[in-house]
C-alpha positions as CSV (number, residue, x, y, z in Angstrom):
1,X,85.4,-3.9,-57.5
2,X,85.7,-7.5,-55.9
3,X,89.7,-7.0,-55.7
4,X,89.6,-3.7,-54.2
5,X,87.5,-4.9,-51.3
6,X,89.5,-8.0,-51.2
7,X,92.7,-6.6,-50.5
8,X,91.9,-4.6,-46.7
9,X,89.6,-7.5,-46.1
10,X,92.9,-9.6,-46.5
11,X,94.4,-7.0,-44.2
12,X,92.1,-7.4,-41.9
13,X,92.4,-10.9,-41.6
14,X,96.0,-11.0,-41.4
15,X,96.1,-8.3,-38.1
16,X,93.4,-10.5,-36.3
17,X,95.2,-13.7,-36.8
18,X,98.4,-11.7,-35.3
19,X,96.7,-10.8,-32.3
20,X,94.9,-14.1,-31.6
21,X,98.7,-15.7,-31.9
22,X,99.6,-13.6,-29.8
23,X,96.8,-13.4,-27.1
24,X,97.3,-17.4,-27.2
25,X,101.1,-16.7,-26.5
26,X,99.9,-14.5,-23.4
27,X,98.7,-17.7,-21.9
28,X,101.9,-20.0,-22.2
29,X,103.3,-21.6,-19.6
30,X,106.2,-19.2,-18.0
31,X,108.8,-19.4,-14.7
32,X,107.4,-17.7,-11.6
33,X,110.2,-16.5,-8.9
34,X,107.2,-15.1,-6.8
35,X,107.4,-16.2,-2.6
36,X,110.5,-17.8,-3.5
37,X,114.4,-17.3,-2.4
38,X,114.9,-16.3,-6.5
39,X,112.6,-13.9,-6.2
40,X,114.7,-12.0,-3.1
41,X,117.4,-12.0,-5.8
42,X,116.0,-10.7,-8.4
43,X,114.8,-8.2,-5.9
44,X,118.1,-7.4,-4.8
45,X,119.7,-7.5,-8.5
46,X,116.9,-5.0,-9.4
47,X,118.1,-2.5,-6.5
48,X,121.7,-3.4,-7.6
49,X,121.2,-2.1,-11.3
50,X,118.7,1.3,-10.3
51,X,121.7,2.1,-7.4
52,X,124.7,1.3,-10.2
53,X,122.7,3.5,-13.0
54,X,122.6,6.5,-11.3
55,X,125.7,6.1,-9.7
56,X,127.5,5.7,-12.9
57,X,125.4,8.2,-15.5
58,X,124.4,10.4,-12.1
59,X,121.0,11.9,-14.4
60,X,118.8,14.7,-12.7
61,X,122.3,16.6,-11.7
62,X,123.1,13.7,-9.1
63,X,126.7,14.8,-8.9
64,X,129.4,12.8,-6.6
65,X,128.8,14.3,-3.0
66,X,127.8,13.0,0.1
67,X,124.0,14.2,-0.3
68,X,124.0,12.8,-3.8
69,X,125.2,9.4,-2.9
70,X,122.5,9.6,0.0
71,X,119.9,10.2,-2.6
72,X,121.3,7.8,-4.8
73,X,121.4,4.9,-1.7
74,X,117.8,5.6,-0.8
75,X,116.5,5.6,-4.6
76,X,118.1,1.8,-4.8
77,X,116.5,0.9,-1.6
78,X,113.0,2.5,-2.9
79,X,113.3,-0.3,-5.4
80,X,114.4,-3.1,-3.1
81,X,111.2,-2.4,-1.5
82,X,109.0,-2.1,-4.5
83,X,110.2,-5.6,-5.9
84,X,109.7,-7.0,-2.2
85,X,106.0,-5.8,-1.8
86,X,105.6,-7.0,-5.5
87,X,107.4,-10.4,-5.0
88,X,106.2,-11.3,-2.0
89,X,103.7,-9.0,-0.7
90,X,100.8,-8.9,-3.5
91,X,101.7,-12.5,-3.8
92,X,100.1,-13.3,-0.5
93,X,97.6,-11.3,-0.4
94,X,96.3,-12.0,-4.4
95,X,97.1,-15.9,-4.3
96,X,94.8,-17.1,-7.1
97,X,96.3,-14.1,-9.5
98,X,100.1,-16.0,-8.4
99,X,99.1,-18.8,-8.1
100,X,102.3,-20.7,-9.3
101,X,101.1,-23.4,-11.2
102,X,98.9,-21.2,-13.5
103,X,101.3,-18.7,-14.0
104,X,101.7,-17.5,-17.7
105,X,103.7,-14.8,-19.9
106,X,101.1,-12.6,-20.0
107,X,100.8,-12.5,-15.9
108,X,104.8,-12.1,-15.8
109,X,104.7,-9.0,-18.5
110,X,101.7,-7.4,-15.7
111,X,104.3,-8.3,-13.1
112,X,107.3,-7.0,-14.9
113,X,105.1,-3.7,-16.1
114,X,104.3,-3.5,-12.5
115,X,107.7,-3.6,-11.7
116,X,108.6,-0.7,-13.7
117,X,105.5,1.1,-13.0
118,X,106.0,1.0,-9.3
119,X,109.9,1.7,-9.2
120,X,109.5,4.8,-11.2
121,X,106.7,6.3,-9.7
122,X,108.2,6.5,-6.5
123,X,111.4,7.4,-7.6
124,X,109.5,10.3,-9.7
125,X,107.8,11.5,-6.4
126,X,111.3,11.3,-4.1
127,X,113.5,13.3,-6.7
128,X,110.7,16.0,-6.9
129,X,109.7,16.2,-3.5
130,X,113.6,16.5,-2.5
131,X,113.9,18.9,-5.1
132,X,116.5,17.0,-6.9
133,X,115.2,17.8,-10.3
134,X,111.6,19.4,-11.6
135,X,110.3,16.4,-13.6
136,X,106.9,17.0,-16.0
137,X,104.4,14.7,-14.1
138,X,102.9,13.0,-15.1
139,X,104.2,13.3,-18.6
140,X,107.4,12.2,-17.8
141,X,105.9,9.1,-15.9
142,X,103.4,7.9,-18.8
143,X,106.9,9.0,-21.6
144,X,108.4,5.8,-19.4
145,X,105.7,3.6,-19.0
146,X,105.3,3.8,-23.0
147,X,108.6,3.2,-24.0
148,X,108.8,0.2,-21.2
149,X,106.3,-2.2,-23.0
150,X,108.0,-3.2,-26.0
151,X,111.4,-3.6,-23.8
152,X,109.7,-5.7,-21.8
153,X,107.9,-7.5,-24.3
154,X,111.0,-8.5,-25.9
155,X,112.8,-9.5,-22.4
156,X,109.6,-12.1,-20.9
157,X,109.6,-13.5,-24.9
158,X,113.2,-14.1,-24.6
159,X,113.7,-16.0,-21.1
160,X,110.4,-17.9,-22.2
161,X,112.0,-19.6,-24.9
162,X,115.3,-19.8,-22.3
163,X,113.1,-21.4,-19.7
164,X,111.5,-23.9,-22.0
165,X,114.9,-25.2,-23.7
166,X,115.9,-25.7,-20.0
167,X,113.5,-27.9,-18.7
168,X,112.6,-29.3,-21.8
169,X,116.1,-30.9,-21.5
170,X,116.1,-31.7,-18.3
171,X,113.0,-33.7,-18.5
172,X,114.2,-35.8,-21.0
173,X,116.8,-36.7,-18.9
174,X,114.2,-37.5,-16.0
175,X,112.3,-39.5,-17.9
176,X,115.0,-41.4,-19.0
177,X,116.7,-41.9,-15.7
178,X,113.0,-42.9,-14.7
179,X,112.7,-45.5,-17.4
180,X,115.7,-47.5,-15.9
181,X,114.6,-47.5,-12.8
182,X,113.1,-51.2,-11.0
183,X,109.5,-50.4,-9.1
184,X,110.0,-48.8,-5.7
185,X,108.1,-50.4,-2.9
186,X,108.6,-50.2,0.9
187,X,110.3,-52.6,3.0
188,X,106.6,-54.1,3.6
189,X,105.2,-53.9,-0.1
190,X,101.7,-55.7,0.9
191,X,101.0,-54.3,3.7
192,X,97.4,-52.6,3.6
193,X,97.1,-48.7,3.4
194,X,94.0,-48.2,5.3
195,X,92.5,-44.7,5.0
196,X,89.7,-44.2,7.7
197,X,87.2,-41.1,7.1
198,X,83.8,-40.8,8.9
199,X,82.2,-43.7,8.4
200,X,84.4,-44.7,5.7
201,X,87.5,-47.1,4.9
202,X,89.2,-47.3,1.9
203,X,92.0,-50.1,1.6
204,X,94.3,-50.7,-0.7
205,X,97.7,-52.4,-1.9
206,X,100.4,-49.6,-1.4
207,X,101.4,-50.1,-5.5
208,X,97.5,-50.2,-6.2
209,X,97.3,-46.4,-5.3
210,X,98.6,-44.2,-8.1
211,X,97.9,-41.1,-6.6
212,X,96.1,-39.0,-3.4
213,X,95.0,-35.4,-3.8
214,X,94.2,-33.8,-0.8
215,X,91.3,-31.1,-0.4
216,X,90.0,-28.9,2.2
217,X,87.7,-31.3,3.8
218,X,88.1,-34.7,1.6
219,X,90.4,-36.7,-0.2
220,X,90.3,-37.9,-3.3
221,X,92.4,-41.2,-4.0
222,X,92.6,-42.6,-7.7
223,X,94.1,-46.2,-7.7
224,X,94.1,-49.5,-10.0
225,X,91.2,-52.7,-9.5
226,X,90.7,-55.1,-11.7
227,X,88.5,-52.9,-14.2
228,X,90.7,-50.3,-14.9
229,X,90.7,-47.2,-12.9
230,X,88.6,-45.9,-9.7
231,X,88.5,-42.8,-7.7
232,X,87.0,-42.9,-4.1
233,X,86.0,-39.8,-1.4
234,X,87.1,-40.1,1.7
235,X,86.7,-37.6,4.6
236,X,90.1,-37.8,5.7
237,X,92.8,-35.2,6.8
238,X,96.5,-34.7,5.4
239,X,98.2,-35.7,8.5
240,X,96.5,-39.0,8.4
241,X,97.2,-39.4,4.7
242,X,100.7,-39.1,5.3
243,X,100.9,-41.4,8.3
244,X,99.6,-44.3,6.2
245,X,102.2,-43.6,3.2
246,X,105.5,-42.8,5.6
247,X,106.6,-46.2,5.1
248,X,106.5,-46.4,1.3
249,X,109.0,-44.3,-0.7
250,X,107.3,-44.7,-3.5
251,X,104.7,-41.9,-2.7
252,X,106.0,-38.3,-3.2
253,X,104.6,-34.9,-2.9
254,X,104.4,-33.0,-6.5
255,X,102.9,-29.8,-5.4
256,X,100.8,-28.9,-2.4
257,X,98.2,-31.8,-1.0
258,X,98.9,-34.0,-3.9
259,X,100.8,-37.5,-3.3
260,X,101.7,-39.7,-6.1
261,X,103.1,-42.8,-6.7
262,X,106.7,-42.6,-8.7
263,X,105.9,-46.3,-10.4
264,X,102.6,-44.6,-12.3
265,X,104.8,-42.0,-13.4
266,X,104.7,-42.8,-17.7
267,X,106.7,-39.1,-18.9
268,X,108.3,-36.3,-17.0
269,X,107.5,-32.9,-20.0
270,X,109.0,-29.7,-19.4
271,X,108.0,-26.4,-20.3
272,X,108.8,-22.7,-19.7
273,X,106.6,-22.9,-16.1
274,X,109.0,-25.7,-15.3
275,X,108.1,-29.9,-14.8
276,X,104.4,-31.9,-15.7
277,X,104.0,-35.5,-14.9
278,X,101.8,-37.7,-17.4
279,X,100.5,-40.6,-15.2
280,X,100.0,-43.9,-16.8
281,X,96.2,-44.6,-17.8
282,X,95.4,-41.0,-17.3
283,X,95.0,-38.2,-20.2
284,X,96.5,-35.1,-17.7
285,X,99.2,-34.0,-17.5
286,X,100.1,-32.9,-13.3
287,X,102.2,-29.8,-12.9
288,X,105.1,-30.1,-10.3
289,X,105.5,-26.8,-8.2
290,X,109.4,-25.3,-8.0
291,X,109.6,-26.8,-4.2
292,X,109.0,-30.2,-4.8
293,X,111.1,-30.7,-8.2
294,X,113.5,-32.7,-6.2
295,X,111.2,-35.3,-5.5
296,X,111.2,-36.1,-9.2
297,X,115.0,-37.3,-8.5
């Protein structure tokens, strides 16, 4: 009696630890092309493949005449504009959902899904409503959604691991190109950064200060004493942030409102999302955002 309940328990067990493995793999780190210039391409390659598809297999009786090939033009340009709403669009006005440096596999299969979702529904509602063809709706719609997912599934999966090799690679190489590298200091290396807030002054050796996070109404700045590591408040604005580290090259921008100093840099990692910074003395690891990469050299 024990082995005959044993064996769907062991069933059991084996489906749940499939879809916990792969509810964690929904939350891996994954490429966004959202409110970027790749993201107007992959807009416009989108377009490109829906406008050669039914040019080339002309489904729904799209045969080659000059009405046709007008249905066929405004069906690709139905899905420009569904990828540009999609890529740019919900991006602005959902920003936590995008927000780049959280972006995961799971959020790019929604996006992707959307994608398809989106694209065919209108394309389903301009080939009816033109009387192009008498499509089941919405049977026909959900027949499309379903068979989408695994498709889909299969495609985010596949550039993930793509996106990792790449910049796994190429932070190797950063950090080793880093490792050769001699401090960087400006042309004044002792001169005093002096950050004034209400009321406040914080002043520091420009190599003392590892890195500067900026905030809506504060600063935070983390630097070196002779204890170890400190962090300090300040109520001080970005412009005057930056106007006290112009003159030292050593302090670049990683992603928005955060300054760090390229000496405290210990490891460049890469993963599918792209580059993370360890910083010597601290257990985090900083993600770098797709439009400053090039400060990382």
């Amino acid at each position: 009696m024990t082995s005959i309940l044993k064996f769907p328990l062991t069933i059991i067990l084996s489906v749940k630890n499939i879809l916990v493995s792969f509810a964690n793999k929904l939350k891996s780190p994954y490429h966004s092309s959202t409110l970027q210039i790749r993201g107007f391409i992959h807009s416009v390659a989108i377009a490109s493949i829906v406008f050669g598809g039914l040019y080339i297999f002309k489904p729904f009786g799209l045969e080659t005449d000059s009405e046709a090939n007008m249905h066929i033009i405004i069906l690709g340009l139905l899905a420009f504009a569904c990828m540009l709403v999609l890529q740019f669009f919900f991006p602005i006005v959902l920003k936590s959902f995008y927000n780049e440096l959280d972006w995961t596999l799971g959020k790019q299969f929604i996006q992707s899904f959307l994608m398809v979702a989106s694209i065919a529904g209108i394309s389903f509602y301009y080939i009816n409503s033109q009387g192009i063809a008498n499509l089941e709706l919405p049977l026909d719609y959900i027949k499309v959604l379903g068979f989408s997912i695994l498709p889909l599934l299969l495609f985010v999966f596949l550039q993930e691991g793509m996106h990792t090799s790449k910049f796994k690679r190429k932070a190797e190489d950063l950090t080793s190109d880093l490792s050769g590298k001699e401090v960087i200091s400006g042309n004044n290396p002792l001169k005093i950064l002096a950050f004034e807030g209400s009321g406040q002054t914080l002043s520091l050796v420009p190599n003392q200060l590892i890195y500067a996070k900026v905030g809506k109404n504060q600063t935070e700045f983390f630097y070196q004493n002779i204890l170890g590591v400190d962090k300090s408040e300040v109520n001080i604005d970005e412009k005057k942030v930056l106007d006290e580290l112009k003159d030292h090259p050593q302090f670049v921008s990683l992603n928005k409102g955060l300054y760090i100093n390229t000496n405290a840099i210990h490891k460049i990692t890469g993963n599918a999302r792209g580059f993370e910074v360890a910083i010597a003395r601290f257990n985090e690891l900083i993600p770098v955002s797709s439009k400053f990469r090039k400060n990382l050299g």
